[in-house]
C-alpha positions as CSV (number, residue, x, y, z in Angstrom):
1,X,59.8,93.5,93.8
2,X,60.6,94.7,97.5
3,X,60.2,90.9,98.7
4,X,62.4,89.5,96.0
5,X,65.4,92.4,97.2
6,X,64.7,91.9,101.0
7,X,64.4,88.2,100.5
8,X,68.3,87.9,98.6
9,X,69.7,90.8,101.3
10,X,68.7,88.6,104.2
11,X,70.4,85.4,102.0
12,X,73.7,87.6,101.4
13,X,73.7,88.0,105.2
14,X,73.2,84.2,106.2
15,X,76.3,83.4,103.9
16,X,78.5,86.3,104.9
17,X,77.7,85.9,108.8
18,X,78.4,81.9,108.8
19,X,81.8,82.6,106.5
20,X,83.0,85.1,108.7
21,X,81.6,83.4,112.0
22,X,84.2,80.2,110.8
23,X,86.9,82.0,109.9
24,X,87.1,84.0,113.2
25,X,87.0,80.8,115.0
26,X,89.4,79.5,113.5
27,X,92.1,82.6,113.4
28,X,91.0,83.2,117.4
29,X,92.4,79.4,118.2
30,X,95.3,79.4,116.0
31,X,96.0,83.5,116.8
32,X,95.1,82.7,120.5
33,X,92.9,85.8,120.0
34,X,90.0,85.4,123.2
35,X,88.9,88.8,121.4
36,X,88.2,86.9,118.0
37,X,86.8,84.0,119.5
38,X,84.2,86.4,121.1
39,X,83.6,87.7,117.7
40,X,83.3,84.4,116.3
41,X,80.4,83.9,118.6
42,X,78.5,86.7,117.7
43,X,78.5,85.7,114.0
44,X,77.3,82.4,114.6
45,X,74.5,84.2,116.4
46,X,74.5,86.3,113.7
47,X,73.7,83.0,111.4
48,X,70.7,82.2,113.4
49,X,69.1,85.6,113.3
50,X,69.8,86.5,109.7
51,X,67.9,82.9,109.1
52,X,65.2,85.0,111.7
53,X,64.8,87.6,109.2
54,X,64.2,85.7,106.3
55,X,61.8,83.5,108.1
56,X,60.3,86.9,108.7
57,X,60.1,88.3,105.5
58,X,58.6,85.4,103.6
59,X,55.5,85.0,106.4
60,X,55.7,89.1,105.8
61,X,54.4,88.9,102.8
62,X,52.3,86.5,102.4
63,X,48.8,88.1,101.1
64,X,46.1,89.2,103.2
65,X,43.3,86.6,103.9
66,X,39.6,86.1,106.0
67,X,41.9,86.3,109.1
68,X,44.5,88.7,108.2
69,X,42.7,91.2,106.4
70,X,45.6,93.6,106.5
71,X,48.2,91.0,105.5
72,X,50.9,89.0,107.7
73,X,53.4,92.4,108.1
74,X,53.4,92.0,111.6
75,X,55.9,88.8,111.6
76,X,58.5,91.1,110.6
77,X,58.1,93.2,113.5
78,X,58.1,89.7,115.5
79,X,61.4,88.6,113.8
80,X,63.0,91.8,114.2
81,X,62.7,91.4,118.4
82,X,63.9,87.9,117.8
83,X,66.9,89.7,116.2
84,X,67.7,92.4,119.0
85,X,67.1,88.9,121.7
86,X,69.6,87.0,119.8
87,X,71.9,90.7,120.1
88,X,71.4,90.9,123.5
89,X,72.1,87.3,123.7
90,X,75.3,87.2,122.1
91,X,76.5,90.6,124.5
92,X,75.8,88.8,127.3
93,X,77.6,85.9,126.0
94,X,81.0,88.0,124.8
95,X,80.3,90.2,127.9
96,X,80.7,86.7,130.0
97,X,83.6,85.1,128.3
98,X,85.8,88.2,128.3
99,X,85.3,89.0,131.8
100,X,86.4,85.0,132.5
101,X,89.5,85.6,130.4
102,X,90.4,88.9,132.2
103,X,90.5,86.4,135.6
104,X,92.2,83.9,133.5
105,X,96.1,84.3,132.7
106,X,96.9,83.5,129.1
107,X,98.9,84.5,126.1
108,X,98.8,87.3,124.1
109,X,97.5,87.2,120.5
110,X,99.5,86.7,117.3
111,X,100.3,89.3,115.0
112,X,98.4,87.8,111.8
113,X,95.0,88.0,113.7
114,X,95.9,91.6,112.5
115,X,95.7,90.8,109.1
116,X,92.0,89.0,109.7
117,X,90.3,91.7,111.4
118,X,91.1,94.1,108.8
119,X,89.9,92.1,106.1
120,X,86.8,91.5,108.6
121,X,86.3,95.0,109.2
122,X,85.8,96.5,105.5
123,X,83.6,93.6,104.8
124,X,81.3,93.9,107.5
125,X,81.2,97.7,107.4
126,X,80.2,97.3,103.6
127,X,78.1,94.7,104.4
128,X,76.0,97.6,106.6
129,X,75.7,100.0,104.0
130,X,74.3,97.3,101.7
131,X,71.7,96.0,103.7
132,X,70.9,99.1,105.3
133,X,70.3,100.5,102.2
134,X,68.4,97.3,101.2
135,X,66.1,98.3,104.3
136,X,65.2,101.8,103.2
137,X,64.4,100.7,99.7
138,X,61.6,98.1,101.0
139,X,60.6,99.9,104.5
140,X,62.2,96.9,106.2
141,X,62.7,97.1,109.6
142,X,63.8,93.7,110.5
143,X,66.3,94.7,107.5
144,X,67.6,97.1,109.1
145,X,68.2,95.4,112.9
146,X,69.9,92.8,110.4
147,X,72.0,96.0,109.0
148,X,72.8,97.2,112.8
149,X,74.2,93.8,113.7
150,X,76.6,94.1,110.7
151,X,77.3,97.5,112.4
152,X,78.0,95.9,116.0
153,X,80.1,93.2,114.6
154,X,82.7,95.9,112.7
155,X,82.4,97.7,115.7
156,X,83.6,94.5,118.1
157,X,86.1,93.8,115.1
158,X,87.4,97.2,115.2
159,X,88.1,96.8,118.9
160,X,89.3,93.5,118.8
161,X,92.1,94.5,116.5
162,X,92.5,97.5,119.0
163,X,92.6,95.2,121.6
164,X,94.8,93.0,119.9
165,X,97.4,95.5,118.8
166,X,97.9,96.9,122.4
167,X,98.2,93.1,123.3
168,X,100.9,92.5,121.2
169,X,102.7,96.0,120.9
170,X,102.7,96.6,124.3
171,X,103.9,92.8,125.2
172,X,103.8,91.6,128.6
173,X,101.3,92.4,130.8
174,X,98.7,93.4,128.7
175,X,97.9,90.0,127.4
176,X,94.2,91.4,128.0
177,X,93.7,94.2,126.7
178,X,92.1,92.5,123.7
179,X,89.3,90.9,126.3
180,X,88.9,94.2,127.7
181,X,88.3,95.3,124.0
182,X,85.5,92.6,123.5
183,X,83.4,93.8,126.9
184,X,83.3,97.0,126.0
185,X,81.9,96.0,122.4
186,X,79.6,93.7,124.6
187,X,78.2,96.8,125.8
188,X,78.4,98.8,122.8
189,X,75.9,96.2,121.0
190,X,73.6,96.9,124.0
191,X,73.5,100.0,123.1
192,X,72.5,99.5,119.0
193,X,70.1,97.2,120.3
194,X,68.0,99.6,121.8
195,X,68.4,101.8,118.6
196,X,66.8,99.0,116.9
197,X,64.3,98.2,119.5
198,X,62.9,101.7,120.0
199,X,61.5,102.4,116.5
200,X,60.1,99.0,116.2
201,X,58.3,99.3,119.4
202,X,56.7,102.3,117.7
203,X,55.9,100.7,114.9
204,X,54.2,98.2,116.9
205,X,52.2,100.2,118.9
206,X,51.1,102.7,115.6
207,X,53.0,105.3,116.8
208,X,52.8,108.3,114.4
209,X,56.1,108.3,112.9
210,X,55.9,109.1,109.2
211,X,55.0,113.1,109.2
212,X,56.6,113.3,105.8
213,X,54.5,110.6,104.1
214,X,51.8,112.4,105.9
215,X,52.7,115.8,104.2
216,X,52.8,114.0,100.4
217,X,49.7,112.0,101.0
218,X,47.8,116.0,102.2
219,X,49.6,117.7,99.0
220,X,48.7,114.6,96.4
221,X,45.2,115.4,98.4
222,X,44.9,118.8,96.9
223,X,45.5,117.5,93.4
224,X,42.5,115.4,93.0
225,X,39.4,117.4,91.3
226,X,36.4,117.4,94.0
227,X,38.7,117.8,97.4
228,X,39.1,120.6,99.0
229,X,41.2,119.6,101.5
230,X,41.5,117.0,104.4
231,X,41.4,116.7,107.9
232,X,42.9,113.2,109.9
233,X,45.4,111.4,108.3
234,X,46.8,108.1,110.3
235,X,49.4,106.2,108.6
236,X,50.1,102.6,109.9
237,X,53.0,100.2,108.7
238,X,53.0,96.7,108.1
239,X,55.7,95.1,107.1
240,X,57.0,96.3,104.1
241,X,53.8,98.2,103.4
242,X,51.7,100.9,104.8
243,X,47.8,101.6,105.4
244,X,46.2,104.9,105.5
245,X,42.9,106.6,107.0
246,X,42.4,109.8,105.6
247,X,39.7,112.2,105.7
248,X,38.8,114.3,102.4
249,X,36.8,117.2,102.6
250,X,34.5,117.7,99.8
251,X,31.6,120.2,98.9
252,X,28.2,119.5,100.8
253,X,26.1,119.8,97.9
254,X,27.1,116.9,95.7
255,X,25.6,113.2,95.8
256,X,27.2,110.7,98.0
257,X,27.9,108.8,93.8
258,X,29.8,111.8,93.2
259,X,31.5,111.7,96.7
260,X,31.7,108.1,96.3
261,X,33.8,108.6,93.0
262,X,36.2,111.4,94.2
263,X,37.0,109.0,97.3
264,X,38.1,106.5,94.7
265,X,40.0,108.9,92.5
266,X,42.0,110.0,95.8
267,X,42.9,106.8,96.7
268,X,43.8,105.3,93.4
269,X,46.0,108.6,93.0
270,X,47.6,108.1,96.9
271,X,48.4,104.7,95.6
272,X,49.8,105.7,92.2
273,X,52.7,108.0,93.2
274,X,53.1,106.6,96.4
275,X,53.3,102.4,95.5
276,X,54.6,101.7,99.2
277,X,51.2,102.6,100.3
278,X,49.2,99.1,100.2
279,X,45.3,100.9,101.1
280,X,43.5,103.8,102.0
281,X,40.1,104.2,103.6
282,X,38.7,107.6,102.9
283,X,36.2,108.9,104.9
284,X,34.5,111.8,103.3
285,X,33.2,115.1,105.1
286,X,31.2,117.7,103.8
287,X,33.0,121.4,103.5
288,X,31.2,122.9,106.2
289,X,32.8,126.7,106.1
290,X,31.1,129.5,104.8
């Protein structure tokens, strides 16, 4: 179920990010808007890394094999760097054509260009919440660096029209202020591209960053008949999923068939009330206190 709803989130973003990418191409000619134009480029970068993402995804989730015995998870954590390269990509690109601009003398925008960004604005800032609430439904982290480059392009929209209003309220002379708007945005997508790159790199490396799955996975623990509690618990993610090693502590005197069961009954409980949990290996200890 969490492919399907990752799988259509990452669609919804394609065809949103190559509507918006045309339509701000052509307002930024016909508006003579270099700030919109900028924009435009960064959705049609957008295109080619939402396309990333479900890429991604579907090699995510294809099912483990003889050479992948814990799945193909890991291409989303490759498509998701792919993302934040094509992000730093495009703010070197808008960080480029504004400063050109700023040298360059030109006209200042038209007042309709207005009217675009607005419209651009709200649905790019909805477009974030949906797909970033898309990512914490299936754990999807390339999801979510798709969800933060929604965020960056409201974000150089919302300056562009800043830009843009100065440009055209404050008439000659500040023909551009809206290219001063789009390098700072440049820099401002910088910046949410190290938010997305930081807990990725994490994930990559198995950092421990899930202490509250950790907590459930100790309490659900204590609920199965035969444990009496536990000792390491490592939680890795991959992909949408996640794999545990955990260490149960159980009494010394029973028969490794008996240990053998409670293991089982732990994990097939883990895996009930937790379903984002794909495995757990149990290692079992005998309850050495007095």
């Amino acid at each position: 179920m969490n492919t399907k709803i990752a799988l259509r989130t990452s669609i919804f973003s394609i065809i949103g990010n190559f509507l918006l990418a045309c339509i701000k191409f052509v307002a930024g000619v016909l508006g003579n808007s270099y700030a919109l134009i900028a924009d435009a480029i960064e959705s049609s970068v957008d295109v080619f890394s939402s396309i990333l993402v479900w890429v991604g995804l579907k090699y995510s989730t294809k099912p483990p094999d003889e050479n992948h015995p814990y799945g193909h998870g890991r291409y989303e954590i490759f498509s998701t760097f792919l993302v934040i390269g094509f992000l730093l990509v495009s703010a070197t690109i808008i960080a480029y054509q504004s400063i050109q601009n700023i040298r360059t003398p030109h006209e200042g925008p038209k007042v309709f260009t207005l009217y675009v960004l607005t419209a651009i604005i709200l649905f790019k800032e909805f477009s974030y919440r949906y797909v970033i609430r898309k990512s914490e439904e299936t754990n999807s982290s390339s999801l979510k660096a798709d969800a933060w480059h929604h965020r960056s392009d409201a974000i150089t929209s919302l300056l562009a029209f800043v830009g843009i209003s100065i440009a055209i309220f404050m008439g000659e002379g500040y023909e551009s202020a809206d290219d001063w708007a789009a390098l700072i945005a440049s820099g401002i997508i910088v910046f949410n591209a190290y938010r997305i790159f930081r807990p990725v790199l994490g994930e990559i490396s198995d950092e421990q960053l899930y202490g509250e799955m950790i907590e459930s996975i100790r309490q659900i623990a204590l609920t199965v008949p035969g444990v009496i509690d536990t000792e390491k618990c490592h939680v890795r993610k991959m992909g949408m999923t996640f794999y545990v090693d955990l260490h149960m502590i159980v009494s010394g005197e029973i028969s490794v068939r008996e240990g053998h069961k409670i293991a089982h009954d732990l994990k097939d409980e883990i895996q009930r009330q937790l379903s984002e949990i794909a495995d757990v290996l149990v290692h079992t200890e005998p309850d050495n206190r007095s």
